[in-house]
DSSP file (Angstrom, degrees, kcal/mol; ACC not computed):
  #  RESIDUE AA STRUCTURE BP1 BP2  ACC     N-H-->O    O-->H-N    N-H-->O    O-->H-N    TCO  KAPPA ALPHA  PHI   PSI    X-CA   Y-CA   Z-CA
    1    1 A X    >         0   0    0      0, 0.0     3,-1.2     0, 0.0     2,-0.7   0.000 360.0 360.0 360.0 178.5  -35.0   16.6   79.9
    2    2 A X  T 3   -     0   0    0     35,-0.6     0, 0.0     1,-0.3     0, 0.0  -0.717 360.0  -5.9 -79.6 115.1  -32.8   16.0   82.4
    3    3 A X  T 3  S+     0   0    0     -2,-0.7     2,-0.9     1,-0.1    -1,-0.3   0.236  82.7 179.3  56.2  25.1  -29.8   13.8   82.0
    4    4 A X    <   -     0   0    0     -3,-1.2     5,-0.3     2,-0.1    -1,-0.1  -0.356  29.4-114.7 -57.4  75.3  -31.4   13.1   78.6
    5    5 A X     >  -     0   0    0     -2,-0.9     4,-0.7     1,-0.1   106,-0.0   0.332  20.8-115.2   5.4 145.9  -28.5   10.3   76.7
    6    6 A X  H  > S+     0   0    0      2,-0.2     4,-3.3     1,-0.1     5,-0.5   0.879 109.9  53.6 -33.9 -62.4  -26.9   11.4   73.8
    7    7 A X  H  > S+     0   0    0      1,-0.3     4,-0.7   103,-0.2    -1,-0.1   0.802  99.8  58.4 -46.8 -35.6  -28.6    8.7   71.6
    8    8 A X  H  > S+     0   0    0      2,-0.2     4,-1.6     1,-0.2    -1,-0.3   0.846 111.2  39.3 -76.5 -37.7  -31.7    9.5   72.5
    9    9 A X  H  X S+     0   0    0     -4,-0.7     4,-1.6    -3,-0.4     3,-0.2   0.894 110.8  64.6 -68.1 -19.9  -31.3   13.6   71.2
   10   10 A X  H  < S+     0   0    0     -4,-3.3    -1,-0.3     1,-0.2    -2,-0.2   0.703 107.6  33.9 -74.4 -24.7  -29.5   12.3   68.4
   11   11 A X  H  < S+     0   0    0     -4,-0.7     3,-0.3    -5,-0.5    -1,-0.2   0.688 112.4  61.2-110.3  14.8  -32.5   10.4   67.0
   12   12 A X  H >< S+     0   0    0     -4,-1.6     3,-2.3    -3,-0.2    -2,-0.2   0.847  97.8  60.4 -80.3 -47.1  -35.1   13.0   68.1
   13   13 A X  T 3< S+     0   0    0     -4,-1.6    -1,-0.1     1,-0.3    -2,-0.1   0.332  87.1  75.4 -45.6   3.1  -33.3   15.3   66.0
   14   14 A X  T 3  S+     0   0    0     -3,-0.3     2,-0.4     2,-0.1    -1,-0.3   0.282  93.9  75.6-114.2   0.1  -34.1   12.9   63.0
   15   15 A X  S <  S-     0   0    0     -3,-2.3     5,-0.1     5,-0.0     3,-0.1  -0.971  79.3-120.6-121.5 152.7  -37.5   14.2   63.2
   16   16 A X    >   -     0   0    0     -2,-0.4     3,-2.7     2,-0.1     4,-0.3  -0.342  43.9 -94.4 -79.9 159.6  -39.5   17.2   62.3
   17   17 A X  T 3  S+     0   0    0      1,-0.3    33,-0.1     2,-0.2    -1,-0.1  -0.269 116.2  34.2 -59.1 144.2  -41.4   19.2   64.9
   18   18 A X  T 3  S+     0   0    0     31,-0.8    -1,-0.3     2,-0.5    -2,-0.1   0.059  97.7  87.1 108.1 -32.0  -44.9   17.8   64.8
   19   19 A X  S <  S+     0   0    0     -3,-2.7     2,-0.4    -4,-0.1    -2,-0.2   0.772  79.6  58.5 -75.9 -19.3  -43.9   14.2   64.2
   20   20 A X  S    S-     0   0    0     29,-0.3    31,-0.8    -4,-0.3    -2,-0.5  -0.867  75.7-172.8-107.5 150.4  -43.4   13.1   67.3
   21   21 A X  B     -a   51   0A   0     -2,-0.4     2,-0.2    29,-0.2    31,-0.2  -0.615  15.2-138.3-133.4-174.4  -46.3   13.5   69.4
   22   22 A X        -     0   0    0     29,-1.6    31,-0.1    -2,-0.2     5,-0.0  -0.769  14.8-130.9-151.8  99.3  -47.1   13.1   73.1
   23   23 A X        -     0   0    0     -2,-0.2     4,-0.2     1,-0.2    31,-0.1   0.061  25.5-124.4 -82.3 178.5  -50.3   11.4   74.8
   24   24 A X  S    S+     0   0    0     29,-1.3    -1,-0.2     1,-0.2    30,-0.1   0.358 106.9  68.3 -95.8  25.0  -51.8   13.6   77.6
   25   25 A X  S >> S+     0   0    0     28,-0.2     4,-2.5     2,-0.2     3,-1.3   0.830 104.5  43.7 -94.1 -46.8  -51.5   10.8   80.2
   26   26 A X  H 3> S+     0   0    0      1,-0.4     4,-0.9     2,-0.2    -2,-0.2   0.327 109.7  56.1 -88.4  23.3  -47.6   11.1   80.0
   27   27 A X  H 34 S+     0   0    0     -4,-0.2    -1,-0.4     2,-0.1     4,-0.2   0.257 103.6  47.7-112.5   7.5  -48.0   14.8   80.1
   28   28 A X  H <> S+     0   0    0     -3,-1.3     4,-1.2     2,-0.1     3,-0.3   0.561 115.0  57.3-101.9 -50.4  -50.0   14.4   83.6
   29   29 A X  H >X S+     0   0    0     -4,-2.5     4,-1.6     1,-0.2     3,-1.6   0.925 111.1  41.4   5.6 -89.1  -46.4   11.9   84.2
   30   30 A X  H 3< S+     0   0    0     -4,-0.9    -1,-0.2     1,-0.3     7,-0.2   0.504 110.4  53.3 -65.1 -24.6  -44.4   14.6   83.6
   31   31 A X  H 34 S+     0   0    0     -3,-0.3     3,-0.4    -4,-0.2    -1,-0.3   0.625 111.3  50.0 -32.3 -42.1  -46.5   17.5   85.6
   32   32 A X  H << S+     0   0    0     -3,-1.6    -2,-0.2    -4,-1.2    -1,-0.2   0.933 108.7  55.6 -89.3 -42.3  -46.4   15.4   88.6
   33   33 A X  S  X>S+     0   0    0     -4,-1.6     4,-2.9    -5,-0.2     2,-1.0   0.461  76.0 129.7 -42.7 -15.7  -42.7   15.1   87.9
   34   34 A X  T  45S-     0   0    0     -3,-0.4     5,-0.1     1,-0.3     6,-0.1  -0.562  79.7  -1.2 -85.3  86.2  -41.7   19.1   87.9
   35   35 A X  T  45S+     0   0    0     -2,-1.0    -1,-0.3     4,-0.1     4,-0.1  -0.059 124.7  70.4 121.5  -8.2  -38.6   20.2   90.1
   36   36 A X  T  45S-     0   0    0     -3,-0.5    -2,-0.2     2,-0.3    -3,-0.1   0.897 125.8  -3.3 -88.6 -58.5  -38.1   16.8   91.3
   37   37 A X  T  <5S+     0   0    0     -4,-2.9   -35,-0.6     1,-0.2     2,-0.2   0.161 133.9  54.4-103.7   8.5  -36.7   15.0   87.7
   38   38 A X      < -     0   0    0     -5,-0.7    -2,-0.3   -37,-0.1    -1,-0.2  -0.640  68.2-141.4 174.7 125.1  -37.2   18.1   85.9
   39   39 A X        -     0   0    0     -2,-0.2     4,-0.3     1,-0.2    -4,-0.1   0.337  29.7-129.6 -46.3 177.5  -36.5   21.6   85.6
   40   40 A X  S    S+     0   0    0      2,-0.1     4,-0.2    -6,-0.1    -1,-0.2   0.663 107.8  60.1 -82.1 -25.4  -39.7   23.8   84.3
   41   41 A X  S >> S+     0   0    0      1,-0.2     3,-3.0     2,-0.2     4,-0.9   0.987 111.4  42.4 -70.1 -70.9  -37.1   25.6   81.4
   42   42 A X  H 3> S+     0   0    0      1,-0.4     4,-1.4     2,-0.2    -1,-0.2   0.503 112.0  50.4-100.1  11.2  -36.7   22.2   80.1
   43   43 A X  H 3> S+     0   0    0     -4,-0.3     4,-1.4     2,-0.2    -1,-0.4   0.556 112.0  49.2 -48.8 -21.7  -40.3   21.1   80.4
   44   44 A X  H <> S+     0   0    0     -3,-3.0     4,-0.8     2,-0.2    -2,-0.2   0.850 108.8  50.8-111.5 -42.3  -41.2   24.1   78.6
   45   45 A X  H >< S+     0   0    0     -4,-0.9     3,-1.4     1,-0.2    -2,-0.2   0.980 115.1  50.9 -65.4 -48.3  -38.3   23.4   75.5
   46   46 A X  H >X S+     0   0    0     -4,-1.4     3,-1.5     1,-0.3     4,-1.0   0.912 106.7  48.4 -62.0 -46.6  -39.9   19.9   75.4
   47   47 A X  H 3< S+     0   0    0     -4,-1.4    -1,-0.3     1,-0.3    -2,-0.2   0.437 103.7  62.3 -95.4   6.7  -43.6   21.0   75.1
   48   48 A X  T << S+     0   0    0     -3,-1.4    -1,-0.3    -4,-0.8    -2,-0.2  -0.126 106.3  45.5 -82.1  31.3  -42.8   23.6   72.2
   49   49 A X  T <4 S+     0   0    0     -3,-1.5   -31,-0.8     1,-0.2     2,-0.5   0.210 112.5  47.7-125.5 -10.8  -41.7   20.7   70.0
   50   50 A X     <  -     0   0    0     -4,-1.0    -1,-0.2   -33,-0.1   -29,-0.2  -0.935  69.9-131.5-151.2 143.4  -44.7   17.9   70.6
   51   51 A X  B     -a   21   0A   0    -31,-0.8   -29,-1.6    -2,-0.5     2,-0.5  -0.312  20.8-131.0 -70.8 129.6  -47.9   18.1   70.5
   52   52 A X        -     0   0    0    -31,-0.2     2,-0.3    -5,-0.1   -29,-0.2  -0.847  23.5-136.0-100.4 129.4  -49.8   16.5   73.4
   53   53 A X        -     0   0    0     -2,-0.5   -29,-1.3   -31,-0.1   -28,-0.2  -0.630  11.9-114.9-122.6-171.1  -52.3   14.5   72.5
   54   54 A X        -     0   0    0     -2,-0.3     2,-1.6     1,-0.1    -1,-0.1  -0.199  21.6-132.9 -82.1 154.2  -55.8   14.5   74.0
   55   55 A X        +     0   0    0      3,-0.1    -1,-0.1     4,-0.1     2,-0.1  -0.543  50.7 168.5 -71.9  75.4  -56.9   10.7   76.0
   56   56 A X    >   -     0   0    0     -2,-1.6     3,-0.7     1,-0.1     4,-0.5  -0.508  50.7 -72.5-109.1-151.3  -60.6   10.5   74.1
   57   57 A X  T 3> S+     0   0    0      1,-0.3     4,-1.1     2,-0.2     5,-0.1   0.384 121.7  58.7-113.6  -0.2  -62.9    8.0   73.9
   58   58 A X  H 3> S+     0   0    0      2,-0.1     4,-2.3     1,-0.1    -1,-0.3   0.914 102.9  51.9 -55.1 -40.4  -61.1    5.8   71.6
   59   59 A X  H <> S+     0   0    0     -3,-0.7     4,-2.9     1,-0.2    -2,-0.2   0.736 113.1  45.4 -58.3 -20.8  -58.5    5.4   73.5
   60   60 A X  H  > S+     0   0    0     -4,-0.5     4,-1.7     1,-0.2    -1,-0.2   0.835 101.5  64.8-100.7 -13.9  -60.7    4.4   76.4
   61   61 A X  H  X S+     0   0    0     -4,-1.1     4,-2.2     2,-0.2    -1,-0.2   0.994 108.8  44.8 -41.8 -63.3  -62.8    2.2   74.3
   62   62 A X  H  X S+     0   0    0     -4,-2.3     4,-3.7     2,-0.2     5,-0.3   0.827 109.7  51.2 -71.7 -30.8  -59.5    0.3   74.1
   63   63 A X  H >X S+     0   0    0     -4,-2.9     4,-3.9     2,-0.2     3,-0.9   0.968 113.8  50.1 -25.2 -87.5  -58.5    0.4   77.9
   64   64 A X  H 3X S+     0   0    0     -4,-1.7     4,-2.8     1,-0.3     5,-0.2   0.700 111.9  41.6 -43.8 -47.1  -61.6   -0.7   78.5
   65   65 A X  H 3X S+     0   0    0     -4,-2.2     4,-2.0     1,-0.2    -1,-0.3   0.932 111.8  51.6 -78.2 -40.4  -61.3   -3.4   76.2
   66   66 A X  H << S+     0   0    0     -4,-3.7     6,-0.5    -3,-0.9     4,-0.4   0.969 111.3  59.4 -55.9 -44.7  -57.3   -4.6   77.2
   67   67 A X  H >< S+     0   0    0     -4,-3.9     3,-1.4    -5,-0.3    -2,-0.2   0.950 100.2  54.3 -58.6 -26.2  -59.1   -4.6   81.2
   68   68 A X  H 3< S+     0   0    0     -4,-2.8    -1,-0.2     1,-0.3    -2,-0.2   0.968  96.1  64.8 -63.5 -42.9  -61.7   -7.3   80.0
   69   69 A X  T 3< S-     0   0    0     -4,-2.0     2,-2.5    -5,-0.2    -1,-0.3   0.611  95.8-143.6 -54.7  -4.0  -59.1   -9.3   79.0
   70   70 A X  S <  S+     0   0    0     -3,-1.4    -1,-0.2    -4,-0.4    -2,-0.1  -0.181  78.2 106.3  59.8 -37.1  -57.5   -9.8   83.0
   71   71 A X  S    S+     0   0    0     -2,-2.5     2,-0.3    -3,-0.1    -1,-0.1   0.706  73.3  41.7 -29.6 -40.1  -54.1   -9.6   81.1
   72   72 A X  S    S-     0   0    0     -6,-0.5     2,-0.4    -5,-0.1    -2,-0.1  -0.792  70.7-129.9-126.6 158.2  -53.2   -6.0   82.3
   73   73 A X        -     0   0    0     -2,-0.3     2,-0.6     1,-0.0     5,-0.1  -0.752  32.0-108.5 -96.2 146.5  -53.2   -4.0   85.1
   74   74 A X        +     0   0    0     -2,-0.4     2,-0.2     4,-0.1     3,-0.1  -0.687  66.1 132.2 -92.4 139.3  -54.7   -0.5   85.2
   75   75 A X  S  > S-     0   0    0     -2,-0.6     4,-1.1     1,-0.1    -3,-0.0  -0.966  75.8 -97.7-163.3 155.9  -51.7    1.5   85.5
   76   76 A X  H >> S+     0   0    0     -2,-0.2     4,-2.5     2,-0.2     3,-1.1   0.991 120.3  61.8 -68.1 -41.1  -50.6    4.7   83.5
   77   77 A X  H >> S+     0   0    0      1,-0.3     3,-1.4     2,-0.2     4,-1.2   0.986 106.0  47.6 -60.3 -57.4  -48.3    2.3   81.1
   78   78 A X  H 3> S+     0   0    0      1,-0.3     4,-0.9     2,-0.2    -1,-0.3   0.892 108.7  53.3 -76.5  -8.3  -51.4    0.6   80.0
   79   79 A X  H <X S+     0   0    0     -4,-1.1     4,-1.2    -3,-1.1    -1,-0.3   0.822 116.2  41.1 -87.3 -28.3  -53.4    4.0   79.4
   80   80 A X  H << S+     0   0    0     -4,-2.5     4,-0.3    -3,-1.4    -2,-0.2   0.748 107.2  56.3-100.3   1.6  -50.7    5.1   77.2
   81   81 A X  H >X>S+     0   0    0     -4,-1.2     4,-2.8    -5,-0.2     5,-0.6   0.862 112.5  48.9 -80.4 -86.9  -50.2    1.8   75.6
   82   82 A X  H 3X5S+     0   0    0     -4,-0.9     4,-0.8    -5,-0.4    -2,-0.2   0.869 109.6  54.7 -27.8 -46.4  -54.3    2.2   74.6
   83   83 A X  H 3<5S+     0   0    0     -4,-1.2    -1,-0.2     2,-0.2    -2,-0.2   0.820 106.0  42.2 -51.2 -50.2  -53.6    5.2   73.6
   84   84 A X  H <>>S+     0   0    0     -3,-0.5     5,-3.8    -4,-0.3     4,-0.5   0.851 119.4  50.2 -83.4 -23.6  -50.7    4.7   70.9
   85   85 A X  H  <5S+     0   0    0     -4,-2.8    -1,-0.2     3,-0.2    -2,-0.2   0.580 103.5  49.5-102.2  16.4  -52.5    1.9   69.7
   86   86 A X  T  <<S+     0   0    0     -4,-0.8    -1,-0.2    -5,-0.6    -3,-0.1   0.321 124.6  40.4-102.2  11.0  -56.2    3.3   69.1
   87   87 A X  T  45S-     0   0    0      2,-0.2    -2,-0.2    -5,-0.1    -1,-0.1   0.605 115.6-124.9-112.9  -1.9  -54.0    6.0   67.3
   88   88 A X  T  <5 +     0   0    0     -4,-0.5     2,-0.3     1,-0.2    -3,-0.2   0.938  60.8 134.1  58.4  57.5  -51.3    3.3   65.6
   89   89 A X      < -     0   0    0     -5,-3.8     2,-0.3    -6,-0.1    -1,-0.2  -0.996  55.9 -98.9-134.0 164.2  -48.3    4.7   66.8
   90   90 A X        -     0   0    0     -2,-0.3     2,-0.5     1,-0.1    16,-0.2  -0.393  19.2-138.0-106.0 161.7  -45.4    3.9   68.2
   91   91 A X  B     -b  106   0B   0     14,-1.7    16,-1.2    -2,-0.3     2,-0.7  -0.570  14.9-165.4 -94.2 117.2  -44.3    3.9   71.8
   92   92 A X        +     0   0    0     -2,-0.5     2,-0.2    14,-0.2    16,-0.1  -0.643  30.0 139.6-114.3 103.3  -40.8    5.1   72.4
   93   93 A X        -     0   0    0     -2,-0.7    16,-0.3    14,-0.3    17,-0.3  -0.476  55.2-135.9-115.2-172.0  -39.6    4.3   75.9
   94   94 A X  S    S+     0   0    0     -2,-0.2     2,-2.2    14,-0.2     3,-0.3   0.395  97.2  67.8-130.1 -41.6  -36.7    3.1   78.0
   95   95 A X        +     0   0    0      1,-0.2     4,-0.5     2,-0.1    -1,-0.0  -0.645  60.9 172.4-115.2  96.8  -38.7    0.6   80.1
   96   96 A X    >   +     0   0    0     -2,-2.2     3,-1.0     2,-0.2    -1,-0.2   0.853  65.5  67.6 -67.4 -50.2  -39.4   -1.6   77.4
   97   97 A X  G >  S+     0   0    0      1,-0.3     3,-3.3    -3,-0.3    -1,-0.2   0.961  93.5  58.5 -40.7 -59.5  -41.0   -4.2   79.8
   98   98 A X  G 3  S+     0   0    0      1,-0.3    -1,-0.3   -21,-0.0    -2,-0.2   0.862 107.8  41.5 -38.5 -47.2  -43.8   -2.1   80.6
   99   99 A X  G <  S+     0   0    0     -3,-1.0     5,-0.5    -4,-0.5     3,-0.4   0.020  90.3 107.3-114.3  16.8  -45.1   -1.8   77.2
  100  100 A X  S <  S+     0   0    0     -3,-3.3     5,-0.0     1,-0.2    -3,-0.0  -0.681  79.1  34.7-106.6 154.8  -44.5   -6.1   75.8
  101  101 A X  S    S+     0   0    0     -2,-0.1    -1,-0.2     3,-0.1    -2,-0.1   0.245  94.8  92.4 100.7   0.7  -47.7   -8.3   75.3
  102  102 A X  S    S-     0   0    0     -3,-0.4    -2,-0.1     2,-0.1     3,-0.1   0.906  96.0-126.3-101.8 -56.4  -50.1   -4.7   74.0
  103  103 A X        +     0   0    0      1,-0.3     2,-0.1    -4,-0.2    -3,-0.1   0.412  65.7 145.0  31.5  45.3  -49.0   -5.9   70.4
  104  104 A X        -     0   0    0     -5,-0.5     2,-0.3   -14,-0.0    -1,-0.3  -0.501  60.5-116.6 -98.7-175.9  -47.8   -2.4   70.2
  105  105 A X        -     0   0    0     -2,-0.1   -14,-1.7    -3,-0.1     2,-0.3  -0.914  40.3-168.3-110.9 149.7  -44.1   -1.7   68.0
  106  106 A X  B     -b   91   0B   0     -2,-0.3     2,-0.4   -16,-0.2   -14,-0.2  -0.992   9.7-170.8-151.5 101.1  -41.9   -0.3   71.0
  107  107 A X        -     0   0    0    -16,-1.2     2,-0.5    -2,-0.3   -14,-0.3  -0.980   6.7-158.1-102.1 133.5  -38.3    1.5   70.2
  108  108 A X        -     0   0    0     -2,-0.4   -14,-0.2   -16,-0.1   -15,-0.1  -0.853   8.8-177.6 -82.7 135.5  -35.6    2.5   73.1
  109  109 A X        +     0   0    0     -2,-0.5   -98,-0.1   -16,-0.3    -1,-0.1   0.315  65.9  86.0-101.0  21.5  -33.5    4.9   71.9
  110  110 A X              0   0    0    -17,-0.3  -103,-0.2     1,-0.2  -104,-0.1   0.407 360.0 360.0-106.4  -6.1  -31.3    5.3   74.8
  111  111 A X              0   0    0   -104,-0.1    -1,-0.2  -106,-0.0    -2,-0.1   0.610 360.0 360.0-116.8 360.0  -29.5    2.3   72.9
């Protein structure tokens, strides 16, 4: 993407196509995003190397279940938070904040 860190291609490059995956909440993100923070060529290089995947009804079991708690707000970070953990993976962001207190495991790579 655009202005994309060194660090960050360098450790995408440490995996094979198909290992890193992509939930379809931050692919509706990145949609809404398109020509403002990012071209459509590089949207297009990005979404022929991970797989988006689909928001079913585990994930929303567990939304549902993080809202009973009053702890979180409904917000896209806590739909994709549900998401990575009703699939047990981990969430690799730059806004680290967003994602603390889920008990999910959270790498930046931009350091």
């Amino acid at each position: 993407m655009k202005n994309t860190p060194k660090a960050v291609v360098e450790r995408f490059s440490q995996h094979f196509v198909g290992e890193i995956v992509m939930s379809a909440i931050t692919w509706a993100e990145l949609q809404r995003g398109l020509g403002i923070y990012q071209s459509q060529a590089d949207f297009d290089k990005l979404s022929a190397v991970i797989k988006v995947v689909p928001f079913d009804d585990k994930a929303g079991e567990m939304f549902g279940k993080m809202m009973q708690t009053g702890k979180f707000k409904a917000c896209f970070d806590t739909l994709i938070a549900c998401h990575a953990l009703s699939l047990g993976l981990t969430i690799v962001t730059n806004n680290v904040d967003d994602f603390e207190g889920f008990g999910l495991v959270i790498e930046d790579w931009t350091k």
